[in-house]
C-alpha positions as CSV (number, residue, x, y, z in Angstrom):
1,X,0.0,0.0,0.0
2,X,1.2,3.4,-0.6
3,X,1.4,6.6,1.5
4,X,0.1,10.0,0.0
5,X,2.1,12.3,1.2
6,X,6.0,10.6,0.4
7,X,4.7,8.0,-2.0
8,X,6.2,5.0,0.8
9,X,4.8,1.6,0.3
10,X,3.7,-0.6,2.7
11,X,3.1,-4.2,3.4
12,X,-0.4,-5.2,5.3
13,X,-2.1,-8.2,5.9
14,X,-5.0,-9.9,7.8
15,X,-3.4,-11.4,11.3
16,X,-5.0,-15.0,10.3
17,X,-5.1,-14.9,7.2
18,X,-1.5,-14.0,5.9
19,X,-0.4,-13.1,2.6
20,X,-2.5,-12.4,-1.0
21,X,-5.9,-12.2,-1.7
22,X,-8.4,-9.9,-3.6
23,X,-6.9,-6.3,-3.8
24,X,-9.1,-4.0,-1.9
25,X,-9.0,-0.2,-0.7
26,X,-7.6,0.0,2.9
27,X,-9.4,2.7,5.0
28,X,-9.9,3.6,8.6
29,X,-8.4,5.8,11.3
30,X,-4.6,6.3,11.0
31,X,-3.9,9.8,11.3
32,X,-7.1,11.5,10.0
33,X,-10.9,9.6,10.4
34,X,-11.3,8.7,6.5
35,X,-7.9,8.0,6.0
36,X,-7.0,6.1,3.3
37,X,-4.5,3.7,4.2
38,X,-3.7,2.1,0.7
39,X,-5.0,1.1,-2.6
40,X,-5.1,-2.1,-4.2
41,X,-3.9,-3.5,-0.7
42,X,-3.9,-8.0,-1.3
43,X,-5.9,-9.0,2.1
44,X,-7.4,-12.3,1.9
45,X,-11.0,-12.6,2.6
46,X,-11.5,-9.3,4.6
47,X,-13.6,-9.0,7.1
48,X,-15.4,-6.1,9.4
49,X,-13.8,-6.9,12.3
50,X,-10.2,-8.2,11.1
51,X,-7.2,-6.9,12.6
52,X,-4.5,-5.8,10.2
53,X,-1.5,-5.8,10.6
54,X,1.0,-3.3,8.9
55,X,4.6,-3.5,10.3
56,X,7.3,-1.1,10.0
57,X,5.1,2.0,9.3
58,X,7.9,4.3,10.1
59,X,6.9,7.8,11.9
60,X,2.9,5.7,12.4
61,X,5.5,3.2,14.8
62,X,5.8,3.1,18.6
63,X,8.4,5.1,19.1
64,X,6.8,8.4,17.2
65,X,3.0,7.5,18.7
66,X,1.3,9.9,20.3
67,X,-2.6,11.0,21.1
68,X,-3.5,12.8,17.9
69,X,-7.1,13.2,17.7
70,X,-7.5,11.4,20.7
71,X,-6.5,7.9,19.2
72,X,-5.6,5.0,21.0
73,X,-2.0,3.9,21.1
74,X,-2.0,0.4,19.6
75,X,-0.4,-2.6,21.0
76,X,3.7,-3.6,20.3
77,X,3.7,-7.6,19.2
78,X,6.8,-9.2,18.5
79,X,6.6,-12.2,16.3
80,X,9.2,-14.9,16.1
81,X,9.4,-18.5,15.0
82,X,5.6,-18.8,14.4
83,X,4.9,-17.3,18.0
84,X,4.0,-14.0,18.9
85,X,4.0,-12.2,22.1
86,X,2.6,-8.8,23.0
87,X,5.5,-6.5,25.1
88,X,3.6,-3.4,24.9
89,X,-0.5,-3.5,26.0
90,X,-2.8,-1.4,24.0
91,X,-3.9,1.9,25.2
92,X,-7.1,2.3,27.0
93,X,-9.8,5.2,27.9
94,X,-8.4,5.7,30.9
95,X,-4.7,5.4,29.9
96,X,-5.6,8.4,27.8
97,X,-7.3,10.5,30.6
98,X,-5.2,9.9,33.2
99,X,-3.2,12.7,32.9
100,X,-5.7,15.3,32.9
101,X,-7.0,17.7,36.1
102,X,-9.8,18.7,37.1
103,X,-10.1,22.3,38.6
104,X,-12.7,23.5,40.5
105,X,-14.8,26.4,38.9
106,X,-13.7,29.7,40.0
């Protein structure tokens, strides 16, 4: 799939259903609300739902994330030798608003 803005393509798949497919239009949430994410993406058998994953998505990675438009930070997984394990947990609500303060009215 390919970025707008610098022309950078990136690889995406479905989490259980890795690799090929019919090539569809990639859209949702990753900076803006109707971002799209990439055209004539391969995804096999997409489904509402699905987790995608797109790795090494350079300045949309962990180490650059940050609460723009109130987004979630998504989870780190490594993968290894057919296993995978999560070393970073996905945001939550409450993650996000924890920082805040509340100040009495004047």
């Amino acid at each position: 799939m390919e970025v707008a803005l610098y022309g950078q393509r990136f690889e995406a798949t479905v989490i259980d259903r890795v690799g090929g497919g019919e090539r569809v239009d990639l859209v949702g949430r990753h900076c803006e609300s109707g971002d799209r994410l990439g055209s004539g993406v391969p995804l096999r058998s997409p489904r509402t739902g699905d987790v995608i994953a797109v790795p090494v998505t350079g300045a949309y990675c962990y180490t650059m994330a940050n609460n723009y438009n109130g987004a979630l930070k998504a989870p780190v997984v490594f993968c290894a030798d057919g296993k995978a394990r999560e070393v970073v947990r996905r945001e939550t609500l409450a993650d996000l608003f924890a920082r805040d303060m509340s100040r009495p009215a004047p």
